[in-house]
C-alpha positions as CSV (number, residue, x, y, z in Angstrom):
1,X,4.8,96.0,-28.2
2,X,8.0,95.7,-26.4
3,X,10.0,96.6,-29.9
4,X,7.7,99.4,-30.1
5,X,8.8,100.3,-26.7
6,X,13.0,99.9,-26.6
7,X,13.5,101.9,-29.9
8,X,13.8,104.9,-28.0
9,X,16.5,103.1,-25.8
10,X,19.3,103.0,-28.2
11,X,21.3,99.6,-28.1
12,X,18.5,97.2,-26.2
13,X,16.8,94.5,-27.6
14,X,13.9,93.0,-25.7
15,X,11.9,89.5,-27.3
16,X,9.1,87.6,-25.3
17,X,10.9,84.1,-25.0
18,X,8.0,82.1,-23.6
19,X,5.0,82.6,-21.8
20,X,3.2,80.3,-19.1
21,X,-0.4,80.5,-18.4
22,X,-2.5,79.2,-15.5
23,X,-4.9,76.5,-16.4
24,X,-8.0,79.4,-15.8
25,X,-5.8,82.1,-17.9
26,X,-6.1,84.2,-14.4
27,X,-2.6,84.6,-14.5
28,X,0.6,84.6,-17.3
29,X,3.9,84.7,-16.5
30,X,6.1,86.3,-19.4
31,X,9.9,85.9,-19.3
32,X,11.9,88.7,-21.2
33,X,15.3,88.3,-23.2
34,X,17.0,91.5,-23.1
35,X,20.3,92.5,-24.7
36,X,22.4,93.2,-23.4
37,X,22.1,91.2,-20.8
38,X,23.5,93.9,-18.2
39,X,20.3,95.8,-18.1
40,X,17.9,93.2,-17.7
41,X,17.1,93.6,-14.8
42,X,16.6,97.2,-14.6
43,X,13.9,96.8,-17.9
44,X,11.6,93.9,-16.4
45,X,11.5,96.0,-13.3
46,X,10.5,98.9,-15.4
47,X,7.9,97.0,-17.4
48,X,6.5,95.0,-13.5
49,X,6.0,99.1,-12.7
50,X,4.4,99.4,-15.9
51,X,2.3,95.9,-16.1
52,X,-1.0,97.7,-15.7
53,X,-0.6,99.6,-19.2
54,X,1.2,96.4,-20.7
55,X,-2.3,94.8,-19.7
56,X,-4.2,97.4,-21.1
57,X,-2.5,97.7,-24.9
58,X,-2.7,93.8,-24.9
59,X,-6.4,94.0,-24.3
60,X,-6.9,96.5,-26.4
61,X,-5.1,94.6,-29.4
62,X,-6.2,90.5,-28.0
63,X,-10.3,92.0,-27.1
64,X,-11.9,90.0,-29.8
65,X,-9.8,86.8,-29.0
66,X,-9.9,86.2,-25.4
67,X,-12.6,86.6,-23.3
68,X,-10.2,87.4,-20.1
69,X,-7.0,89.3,-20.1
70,X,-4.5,87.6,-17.7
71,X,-2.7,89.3,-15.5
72,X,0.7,90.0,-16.5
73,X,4.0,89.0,-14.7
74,X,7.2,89.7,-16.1
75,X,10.9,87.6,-15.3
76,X,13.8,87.5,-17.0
77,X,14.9,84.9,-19.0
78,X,18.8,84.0,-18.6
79,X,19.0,80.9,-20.6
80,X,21.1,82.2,-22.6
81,X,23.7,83.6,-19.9
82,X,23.6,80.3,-18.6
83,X,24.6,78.8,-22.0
84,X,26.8,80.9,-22.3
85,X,28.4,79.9,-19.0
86,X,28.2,76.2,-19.4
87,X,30.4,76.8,-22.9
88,X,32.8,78.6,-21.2
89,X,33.0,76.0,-19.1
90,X,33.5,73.2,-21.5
91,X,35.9,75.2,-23.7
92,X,38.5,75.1,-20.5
């Protein structure tokens, strides 16, 4: 969905990295990788704006293999800024 989504934005790449559901599937909180890294905070504050239609294409495509559609929270996932970061710091 979110491939589907970022074509139109030339030069952004955004992948689900993990996803962390509540024990009564109520709630799932989704952390985004986005590259670069620069806008990622602008794009999961666009897609939180946008969580109610994100819930609704995921129902529409999950409706005959979940009986509820958790609600949707979006983070960003900087793992891989902080990698980054903690080579840069070994390489001095």
């Amino acid at each position: 969905m979110f491939q589907q989504q970022t074509r139109q934005t030339r030069g952004v790449l955004v992948s689900v990295s993990a996803c962390r559901i509540s024990p009564d599937m109520s709630i799932c909180r989704v952390y985004l990788s986005v590259f670069p890294s620069e806008q990622a905070e602008q794009i999961v504050k666009n897609v939180n704006e946008n969580q109610k239609s994100v819930r609704f294409e995921l129902g529409n495509r999950m409706r005959h293999q979940l009986r509820i559609i958790p609600e949707l929270k979006f983070f960003v996932d900087d793992s891989l800024d902080y990698v980054d970061h903690i080579d840069e710091l070994l390489k001095q």
